[in-house]
N, CA, C and O atoms as a MOPAC input file, in Angstrom:
PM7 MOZYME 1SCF
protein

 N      1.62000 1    -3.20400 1    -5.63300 1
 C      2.46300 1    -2.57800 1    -4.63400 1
 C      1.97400 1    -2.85800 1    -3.21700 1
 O      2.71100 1    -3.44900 1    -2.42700 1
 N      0.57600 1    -2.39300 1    -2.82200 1
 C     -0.24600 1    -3.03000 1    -1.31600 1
 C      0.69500 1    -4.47500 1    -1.68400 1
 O      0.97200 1    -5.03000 1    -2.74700 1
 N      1.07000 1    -4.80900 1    -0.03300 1
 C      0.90700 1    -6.21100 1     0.35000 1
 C      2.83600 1    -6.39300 1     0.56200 1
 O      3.48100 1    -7.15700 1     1.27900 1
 N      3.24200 1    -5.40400 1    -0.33600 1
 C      4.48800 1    -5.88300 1    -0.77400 1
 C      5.19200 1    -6.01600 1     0.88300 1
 O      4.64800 1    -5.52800 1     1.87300 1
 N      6.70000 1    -6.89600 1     0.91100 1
 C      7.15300 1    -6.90400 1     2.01800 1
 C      8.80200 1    -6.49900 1     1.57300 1
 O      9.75400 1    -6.91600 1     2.23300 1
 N      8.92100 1    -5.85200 1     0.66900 1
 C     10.45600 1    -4.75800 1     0.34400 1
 C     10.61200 1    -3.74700 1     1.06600 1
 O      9.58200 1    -3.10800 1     1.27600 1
 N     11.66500 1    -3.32600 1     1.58300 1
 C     12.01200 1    -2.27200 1     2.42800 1
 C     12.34500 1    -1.66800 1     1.37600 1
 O     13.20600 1    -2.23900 1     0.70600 1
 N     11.79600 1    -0.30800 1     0.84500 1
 C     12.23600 1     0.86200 1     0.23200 1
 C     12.83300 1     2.02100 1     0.33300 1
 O     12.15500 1     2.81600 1     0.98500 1
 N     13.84300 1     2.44800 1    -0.05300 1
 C     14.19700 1     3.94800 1     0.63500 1
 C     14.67900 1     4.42400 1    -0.82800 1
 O     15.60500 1     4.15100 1    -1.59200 1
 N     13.14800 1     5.59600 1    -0.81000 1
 C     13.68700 1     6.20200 1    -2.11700 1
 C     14.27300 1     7.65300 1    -1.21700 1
 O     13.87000 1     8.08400 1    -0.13700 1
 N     15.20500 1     8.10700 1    -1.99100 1
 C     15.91800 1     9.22200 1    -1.83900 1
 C     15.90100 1    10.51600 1    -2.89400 1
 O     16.60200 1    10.40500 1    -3.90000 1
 N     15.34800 1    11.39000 1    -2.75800 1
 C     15.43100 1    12.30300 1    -4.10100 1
 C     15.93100 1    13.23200 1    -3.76100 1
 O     15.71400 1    13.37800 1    -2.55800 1
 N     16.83100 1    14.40800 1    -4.36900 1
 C     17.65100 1    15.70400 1    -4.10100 1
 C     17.19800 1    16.21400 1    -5.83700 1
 O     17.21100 1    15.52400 1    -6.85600 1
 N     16.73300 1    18.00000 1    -5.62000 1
 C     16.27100 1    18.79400 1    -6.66600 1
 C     16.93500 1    20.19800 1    -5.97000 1
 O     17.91200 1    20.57100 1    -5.32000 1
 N     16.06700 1    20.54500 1    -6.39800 1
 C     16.48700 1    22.36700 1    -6.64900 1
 C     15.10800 1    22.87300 1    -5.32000 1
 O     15.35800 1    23.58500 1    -4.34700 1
 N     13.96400 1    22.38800 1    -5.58200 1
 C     13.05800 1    22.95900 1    -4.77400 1
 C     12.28700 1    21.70200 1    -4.95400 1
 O     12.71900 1    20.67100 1    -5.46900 1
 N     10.33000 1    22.02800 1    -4.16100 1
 C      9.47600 1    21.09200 1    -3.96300 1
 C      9.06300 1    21.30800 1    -4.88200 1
 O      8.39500 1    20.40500 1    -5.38700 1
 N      9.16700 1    22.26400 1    -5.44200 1
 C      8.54900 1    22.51100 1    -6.79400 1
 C      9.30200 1    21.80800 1    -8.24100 1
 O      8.55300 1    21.38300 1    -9.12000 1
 N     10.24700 1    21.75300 1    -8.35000 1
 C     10.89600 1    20.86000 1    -9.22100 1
 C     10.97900 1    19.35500 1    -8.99300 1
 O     11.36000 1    18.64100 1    -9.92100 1
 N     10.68400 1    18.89000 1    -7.95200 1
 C     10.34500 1    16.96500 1    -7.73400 1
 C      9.08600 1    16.93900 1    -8.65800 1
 O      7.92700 1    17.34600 1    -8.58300 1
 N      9.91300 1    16.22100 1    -9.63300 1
 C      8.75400 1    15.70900 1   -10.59000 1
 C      7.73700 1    14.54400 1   -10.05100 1
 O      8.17200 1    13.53100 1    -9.50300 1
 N      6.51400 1    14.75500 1   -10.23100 1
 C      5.32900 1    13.10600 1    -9.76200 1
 C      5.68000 1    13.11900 1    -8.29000 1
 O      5.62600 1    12.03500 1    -7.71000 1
 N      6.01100 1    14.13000 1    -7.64500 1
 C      6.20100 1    14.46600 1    -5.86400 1
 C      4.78200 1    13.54900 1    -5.25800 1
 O      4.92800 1    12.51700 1    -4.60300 1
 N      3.23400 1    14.21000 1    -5.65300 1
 C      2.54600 1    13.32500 1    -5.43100 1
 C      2.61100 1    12.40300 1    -5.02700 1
 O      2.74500 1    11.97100 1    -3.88200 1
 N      2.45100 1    11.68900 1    -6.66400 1
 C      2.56400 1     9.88300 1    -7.09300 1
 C      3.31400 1     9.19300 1    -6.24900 1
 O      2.96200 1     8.23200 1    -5.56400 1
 N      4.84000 1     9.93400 1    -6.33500 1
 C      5.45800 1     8.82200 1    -5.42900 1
 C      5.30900 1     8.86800 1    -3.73000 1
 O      5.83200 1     8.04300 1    -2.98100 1
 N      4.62300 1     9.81900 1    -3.37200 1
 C      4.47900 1    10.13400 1    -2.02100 1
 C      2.94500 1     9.13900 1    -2.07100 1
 O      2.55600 1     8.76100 1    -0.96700 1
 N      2.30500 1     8.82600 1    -2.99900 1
 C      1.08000 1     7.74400 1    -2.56100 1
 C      1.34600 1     6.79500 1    -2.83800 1
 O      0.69000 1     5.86700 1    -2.36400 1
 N      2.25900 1     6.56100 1    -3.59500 1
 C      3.05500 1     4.71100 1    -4.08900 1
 C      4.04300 1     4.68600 1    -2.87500 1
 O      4.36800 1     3.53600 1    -2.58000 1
 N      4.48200 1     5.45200 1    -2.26300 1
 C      5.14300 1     4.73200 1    -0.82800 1
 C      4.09900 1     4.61200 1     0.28000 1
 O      4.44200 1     3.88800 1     1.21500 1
 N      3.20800 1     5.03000 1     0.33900 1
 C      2.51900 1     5.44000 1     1.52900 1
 C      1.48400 1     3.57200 1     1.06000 1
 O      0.74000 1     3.08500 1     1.91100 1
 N      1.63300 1     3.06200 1     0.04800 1
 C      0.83100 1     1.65700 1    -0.09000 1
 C      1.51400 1     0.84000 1     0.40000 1
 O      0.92000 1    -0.19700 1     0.69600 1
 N      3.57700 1     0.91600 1     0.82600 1
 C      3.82000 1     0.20000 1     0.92400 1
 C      4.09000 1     0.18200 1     2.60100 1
 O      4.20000 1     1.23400 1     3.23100 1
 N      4.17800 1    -1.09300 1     3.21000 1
 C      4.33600 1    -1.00200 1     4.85800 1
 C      5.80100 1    -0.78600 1     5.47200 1
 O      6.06800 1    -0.76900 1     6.67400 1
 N      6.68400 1    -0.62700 1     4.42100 1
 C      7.91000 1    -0.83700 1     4.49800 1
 C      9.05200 1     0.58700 1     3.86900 1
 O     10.28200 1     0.54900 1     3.85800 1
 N      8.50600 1     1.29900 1     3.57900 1
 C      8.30400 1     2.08700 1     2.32400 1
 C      8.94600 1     3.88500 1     3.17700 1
 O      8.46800 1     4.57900 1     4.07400 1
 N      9.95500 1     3.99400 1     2.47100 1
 C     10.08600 1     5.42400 1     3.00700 1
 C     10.74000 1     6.60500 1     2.64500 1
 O     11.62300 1     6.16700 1     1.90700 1
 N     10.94100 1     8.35200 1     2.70200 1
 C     11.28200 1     8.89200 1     1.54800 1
 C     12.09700 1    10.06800 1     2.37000 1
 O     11.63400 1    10.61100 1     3.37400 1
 N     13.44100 1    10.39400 1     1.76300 1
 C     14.14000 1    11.73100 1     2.24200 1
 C     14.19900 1    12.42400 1     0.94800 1
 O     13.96000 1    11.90900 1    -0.14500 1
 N     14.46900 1    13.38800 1     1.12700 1
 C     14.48700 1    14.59100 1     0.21100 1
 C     15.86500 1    15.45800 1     0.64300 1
 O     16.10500 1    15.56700 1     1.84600 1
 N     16.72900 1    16.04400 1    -0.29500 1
 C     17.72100 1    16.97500 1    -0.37400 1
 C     17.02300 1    18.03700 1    -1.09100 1
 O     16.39300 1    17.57200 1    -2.04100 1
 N     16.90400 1    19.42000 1    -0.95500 1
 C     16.72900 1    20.63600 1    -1.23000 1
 C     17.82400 1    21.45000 1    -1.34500 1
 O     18.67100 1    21.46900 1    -0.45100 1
 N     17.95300 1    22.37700 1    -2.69800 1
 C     19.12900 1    23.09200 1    -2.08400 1
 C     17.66900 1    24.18500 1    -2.04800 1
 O     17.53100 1    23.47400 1    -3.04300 1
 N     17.01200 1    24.72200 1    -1.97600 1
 C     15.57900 1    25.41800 1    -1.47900 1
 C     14.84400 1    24.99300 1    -1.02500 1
 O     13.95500 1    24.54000 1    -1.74500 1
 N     14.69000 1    24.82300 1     0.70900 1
 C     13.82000 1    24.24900 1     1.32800 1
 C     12.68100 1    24.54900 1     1.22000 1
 O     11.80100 1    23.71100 1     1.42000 1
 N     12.37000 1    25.97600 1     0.83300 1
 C     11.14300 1    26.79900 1     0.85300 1
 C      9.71500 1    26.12800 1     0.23800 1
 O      9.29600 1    26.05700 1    -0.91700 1
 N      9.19100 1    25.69500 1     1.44800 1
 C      7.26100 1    25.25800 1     0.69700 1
 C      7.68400 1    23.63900 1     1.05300 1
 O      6.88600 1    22.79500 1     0.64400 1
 N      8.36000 1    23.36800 1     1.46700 1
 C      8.74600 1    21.65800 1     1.89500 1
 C      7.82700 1    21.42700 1     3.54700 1
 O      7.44300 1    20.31000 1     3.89100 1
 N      7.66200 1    22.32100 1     4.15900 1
 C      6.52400 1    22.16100 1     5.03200 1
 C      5.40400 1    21.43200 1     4.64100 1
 O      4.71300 1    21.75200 1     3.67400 1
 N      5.03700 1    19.73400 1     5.88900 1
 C      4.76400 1    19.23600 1     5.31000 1
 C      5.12300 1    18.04000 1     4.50200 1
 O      4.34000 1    17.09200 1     4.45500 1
 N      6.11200 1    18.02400 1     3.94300 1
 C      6.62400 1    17.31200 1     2.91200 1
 C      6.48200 1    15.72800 1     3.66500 1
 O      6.25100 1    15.53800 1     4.85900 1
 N      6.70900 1    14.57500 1     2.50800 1
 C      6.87400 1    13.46100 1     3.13400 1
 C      7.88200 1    12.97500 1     3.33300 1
 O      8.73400 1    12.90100 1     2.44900 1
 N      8.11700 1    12.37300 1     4.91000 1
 C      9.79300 1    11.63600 1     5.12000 1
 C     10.53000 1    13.62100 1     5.17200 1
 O     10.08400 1    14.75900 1     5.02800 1
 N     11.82000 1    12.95800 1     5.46400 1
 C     12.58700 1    13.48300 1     5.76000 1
 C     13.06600 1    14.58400 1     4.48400 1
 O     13.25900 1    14.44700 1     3.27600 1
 N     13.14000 1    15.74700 1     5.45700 1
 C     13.75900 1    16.54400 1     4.11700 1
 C     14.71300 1    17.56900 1     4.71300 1
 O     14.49600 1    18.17000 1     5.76500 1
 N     16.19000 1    17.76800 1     3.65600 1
 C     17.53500 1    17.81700 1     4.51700 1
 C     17.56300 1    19.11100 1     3.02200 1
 O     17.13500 1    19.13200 1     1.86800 1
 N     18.40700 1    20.12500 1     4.01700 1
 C     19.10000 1    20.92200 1     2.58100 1
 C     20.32100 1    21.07300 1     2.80500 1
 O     21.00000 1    21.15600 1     3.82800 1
 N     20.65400 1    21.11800 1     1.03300 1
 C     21.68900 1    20.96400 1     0.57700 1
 C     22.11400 1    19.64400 1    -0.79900 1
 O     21.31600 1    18.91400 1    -1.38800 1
 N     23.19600 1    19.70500 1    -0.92100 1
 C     23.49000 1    18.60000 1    -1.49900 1
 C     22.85400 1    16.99700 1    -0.82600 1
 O     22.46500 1    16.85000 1     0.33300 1
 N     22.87300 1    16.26700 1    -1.54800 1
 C     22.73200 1    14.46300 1    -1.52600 1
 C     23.66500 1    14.25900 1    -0.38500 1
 O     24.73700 1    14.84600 1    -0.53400 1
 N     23.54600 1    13.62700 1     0.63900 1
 C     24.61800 1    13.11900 1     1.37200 1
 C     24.04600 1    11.73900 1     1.94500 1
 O     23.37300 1    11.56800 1     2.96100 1
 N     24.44400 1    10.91600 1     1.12500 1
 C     23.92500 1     9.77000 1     1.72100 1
 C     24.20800 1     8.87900 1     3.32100 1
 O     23.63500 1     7.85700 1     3.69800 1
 N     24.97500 1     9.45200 1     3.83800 1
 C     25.84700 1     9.24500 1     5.02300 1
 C     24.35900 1     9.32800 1     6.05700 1
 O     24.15500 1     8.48600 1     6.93100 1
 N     23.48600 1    10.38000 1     5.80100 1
 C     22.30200 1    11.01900 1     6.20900 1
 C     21.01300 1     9.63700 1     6.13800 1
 O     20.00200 1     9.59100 1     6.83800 1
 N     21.29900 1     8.94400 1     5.42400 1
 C     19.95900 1     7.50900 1     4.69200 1
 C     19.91000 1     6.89400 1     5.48200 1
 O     18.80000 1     6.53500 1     5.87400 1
 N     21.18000 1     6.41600 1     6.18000 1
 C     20.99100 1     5.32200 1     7.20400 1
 C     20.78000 1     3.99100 1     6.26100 1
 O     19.97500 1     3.17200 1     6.70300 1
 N     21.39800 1     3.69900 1     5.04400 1
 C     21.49300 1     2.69300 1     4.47600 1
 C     21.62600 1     1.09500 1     4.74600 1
 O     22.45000 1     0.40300 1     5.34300 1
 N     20.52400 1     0.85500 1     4.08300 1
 C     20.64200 1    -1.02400 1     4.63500 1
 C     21.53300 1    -1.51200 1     3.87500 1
 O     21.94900 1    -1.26200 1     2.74400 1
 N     21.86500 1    -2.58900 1     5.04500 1
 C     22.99500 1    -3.80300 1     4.47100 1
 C     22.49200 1    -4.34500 1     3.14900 1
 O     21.30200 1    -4.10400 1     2.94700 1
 N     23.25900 1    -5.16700 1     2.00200 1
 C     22.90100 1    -6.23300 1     1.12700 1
 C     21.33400 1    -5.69300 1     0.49300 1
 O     20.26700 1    -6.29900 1     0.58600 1
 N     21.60500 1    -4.29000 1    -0.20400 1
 C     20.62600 1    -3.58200 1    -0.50700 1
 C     20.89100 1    -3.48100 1    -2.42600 1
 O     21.91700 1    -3.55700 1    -3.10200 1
 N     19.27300 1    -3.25700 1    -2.83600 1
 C     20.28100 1    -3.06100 1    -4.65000 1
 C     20.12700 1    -1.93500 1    -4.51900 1
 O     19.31500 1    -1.56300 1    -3.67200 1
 N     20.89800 1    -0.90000 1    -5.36300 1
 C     20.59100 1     0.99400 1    -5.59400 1
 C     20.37700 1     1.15000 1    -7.00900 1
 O     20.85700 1     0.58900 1    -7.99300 1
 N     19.51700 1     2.07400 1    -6.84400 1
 C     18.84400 1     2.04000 1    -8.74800 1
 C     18.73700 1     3.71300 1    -8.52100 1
 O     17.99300 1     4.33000 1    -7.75900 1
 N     19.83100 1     4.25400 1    -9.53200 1
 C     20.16500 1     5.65900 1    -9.29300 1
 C     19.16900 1     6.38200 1   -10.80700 1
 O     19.28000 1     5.60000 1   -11.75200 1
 N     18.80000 1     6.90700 1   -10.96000 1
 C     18.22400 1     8.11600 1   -12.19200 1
 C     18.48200 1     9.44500 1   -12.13800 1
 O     18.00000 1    10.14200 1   -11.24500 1
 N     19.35400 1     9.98300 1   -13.19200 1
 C     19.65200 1    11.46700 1   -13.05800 1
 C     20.54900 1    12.10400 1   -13.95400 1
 O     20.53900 1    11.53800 1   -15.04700 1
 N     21.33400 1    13.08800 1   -13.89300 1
 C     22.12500 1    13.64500 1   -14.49800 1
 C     23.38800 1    13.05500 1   -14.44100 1
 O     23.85200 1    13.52000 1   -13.40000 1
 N     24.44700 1    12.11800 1   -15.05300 1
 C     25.82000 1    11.72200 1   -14.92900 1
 C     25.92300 1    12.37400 1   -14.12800 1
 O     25.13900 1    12.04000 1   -13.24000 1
 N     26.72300 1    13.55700 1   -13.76200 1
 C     27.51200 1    14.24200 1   -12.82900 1
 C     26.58600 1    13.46400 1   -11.62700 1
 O     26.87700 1    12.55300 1   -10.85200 1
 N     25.71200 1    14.01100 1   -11.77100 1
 C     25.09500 1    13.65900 1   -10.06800 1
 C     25.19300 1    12.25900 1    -9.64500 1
 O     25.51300 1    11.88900 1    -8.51600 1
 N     24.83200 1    11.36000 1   -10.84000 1
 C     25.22500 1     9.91700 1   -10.49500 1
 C     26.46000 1     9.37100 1    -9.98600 1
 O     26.61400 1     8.51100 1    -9.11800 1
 N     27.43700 1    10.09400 1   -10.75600 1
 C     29.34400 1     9.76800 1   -10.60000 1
 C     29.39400 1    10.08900 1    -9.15100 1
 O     30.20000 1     9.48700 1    -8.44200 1
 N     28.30300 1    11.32100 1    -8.46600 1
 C     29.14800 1    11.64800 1    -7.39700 1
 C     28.38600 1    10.17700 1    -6.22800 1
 O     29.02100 1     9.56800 1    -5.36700 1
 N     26.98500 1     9.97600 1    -6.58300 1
 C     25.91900 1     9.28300 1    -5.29100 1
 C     26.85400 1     7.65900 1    -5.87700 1
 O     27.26200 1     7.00900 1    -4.91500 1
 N     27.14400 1     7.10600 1    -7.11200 1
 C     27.85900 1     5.92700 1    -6.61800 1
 C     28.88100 1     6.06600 1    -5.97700 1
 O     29.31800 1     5.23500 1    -5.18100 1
 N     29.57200 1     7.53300 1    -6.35000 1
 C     31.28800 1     7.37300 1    -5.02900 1
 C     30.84100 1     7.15600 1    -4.03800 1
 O     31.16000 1     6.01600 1    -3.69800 1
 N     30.13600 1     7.72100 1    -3.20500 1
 C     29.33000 1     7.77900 1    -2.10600 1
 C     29.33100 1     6.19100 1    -1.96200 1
 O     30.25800 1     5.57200 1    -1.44000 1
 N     28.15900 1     5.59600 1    -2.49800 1
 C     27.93700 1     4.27300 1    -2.12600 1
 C     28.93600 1     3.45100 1    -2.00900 1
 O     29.05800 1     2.82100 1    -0.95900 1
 N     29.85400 1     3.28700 1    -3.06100 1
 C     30.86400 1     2.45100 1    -2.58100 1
 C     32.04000 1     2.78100 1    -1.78500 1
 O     33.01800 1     2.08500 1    -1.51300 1
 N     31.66600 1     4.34800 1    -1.36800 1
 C     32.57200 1     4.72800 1     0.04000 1
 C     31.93600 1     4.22500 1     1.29800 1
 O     32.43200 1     3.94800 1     2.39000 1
 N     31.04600 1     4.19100 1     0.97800 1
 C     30.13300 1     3.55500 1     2.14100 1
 C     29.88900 1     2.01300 1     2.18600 1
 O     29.24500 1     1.45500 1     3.07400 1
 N     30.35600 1     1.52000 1     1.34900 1
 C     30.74500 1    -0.68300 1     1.19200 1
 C     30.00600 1    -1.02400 1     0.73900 1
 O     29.60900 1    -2.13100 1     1.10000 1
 N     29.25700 1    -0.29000 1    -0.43000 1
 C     28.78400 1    -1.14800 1    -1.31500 1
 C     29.21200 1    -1.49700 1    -2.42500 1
 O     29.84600 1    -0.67800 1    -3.09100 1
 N     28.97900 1    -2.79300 1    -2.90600 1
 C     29.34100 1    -3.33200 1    -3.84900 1
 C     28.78900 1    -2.79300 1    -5.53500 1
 O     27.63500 1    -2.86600 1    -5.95800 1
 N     29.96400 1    -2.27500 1    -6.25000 1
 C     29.38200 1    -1.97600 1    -7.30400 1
 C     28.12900 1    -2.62100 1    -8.47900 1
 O     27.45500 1    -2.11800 1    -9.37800 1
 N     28.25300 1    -3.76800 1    -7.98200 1
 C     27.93000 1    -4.66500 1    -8.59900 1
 C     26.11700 1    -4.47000 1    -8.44500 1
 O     25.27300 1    -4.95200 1    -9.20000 1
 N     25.86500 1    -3.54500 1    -7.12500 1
 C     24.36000 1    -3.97600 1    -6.39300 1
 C     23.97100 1    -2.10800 1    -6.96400 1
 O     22.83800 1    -1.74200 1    -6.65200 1
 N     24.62900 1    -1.31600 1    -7.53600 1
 C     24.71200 1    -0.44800 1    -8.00000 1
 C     23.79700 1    -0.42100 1    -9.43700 1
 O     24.35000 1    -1.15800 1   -10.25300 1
 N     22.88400 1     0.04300 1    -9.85200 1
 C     22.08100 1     0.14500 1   -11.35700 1
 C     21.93200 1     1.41400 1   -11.52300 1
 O     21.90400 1     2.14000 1   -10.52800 1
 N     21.80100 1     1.96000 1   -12.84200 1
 C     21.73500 1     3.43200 1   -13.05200 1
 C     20.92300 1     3.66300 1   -14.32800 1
 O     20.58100 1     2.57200 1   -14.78300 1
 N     20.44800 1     4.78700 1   -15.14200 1
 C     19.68400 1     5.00200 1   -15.60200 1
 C     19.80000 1     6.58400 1   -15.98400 1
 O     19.13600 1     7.14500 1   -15.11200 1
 N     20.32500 1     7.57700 1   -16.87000 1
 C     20.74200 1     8.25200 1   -17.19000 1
 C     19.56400 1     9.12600 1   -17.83300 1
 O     18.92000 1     8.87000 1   -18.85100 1
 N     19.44000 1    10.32500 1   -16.89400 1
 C     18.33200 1    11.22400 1   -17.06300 1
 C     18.82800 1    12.72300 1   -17.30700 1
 O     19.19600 1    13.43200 1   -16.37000 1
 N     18.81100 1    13.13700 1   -18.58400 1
 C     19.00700 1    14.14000 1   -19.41700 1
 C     20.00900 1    14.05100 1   -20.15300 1
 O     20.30000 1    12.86900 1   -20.33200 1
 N     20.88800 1    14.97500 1   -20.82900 1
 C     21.01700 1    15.08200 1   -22.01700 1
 C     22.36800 1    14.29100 1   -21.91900 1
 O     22.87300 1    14.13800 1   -20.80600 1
 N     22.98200 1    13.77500 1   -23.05300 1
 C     24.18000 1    12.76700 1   -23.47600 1
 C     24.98600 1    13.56200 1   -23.79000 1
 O     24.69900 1    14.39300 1   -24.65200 1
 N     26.45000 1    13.54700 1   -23.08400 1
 C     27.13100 1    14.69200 1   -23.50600 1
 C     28.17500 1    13.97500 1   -24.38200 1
 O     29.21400 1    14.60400 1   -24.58300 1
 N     28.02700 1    12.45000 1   -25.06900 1
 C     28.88500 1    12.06500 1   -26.07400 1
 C     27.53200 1    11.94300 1   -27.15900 1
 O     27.76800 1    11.02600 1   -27.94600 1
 N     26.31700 1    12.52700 1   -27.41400 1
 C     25.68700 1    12.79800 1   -28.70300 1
 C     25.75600 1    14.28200 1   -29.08500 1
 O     25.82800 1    14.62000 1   -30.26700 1
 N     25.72400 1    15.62000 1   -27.55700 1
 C     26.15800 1    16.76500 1   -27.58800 1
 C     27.20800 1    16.97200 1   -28.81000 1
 O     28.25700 1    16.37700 1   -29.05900 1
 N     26.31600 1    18.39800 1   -29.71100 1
 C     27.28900 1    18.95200 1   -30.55800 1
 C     28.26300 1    20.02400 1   -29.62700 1
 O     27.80900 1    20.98900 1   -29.01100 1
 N     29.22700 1    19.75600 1   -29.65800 1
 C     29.99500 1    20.86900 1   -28.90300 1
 C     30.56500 1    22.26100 1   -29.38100 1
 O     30.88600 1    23.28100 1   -28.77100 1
 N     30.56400 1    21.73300 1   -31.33600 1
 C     31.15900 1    22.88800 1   -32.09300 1
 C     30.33500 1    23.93200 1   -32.21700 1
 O     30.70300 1    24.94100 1   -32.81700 1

C-alpha cells in the first residue's frame, strides 16, 4: 500500500462510530497512502470527535464526496443501501459499467419468508 500513487476515497455511512467495523485498520491503511482519503455518514454523530476525514450526519449523500472523473466504485453493504448509492452514482454520470458491488448481509432470495 506505502508508495502507492491511486487516489482513494473511501466513503462509509453506519449507525454510529461505534458500529464502523475495522474503523482503526482502515483509518491506518489510508493514512499509508499519499493520496488516500475518508468521509463518514452518521445517523449518530456522538463520539465521532476526532474521527478521520470528514464526517457528515445523516444519510449517504454522495453529492457531499466531491467525486472524481473516470473513477471505478466498489460498493459493500446491504442491497437496499446499495440500490440507493448506485442511483446516486449514475445520477451523478457515472457509468454503470465503472460501478462493482459486493453484497453484505443477509439474501433476501435464500430468506425463508413463511
Amino acid at each position: 500500500m506505502s508508495g502507492s500513487q491511486r487516489k482513494v476515497l473511501f466513503l462509509h455511512a453506519g449507525d454510529s462510530m461505534a458500529s464502523f467495523a475495522l474503523r482503526n485498520q482502515v483509518a491506518a491503511d489510508l493514512k499509508k497512502m499519499p493520496y488516500a482519503s475518508m468521509s463518514t455518514w452518521l445517523l449518530n454523530p456522538e463520539g465521532a470527535d476526532g474521527a478521520e476525514g470528514e464526517v457528515h450526519t445523516g444519510f449517504m449523500d454522495i453529492r457531499a464526496a466531491n467525486l472524481p472523473e473516470d473513477a471505478e466504485y466498489y460498493l459493500c453493504g446491504p442491497v437496499v443501501f446499495m440500490q440507493s448509492v448506485r442511483t446516486a452514482l449514475i445520477a451523478a454520470g457515472v457509468p454503470a459499467k465503472d460501478i462493482q458491488y459486493e453484497v453484505f448481509g443477509p439474501d433476501p432470495w435464500l430468506a425463508d419468508y413463511q
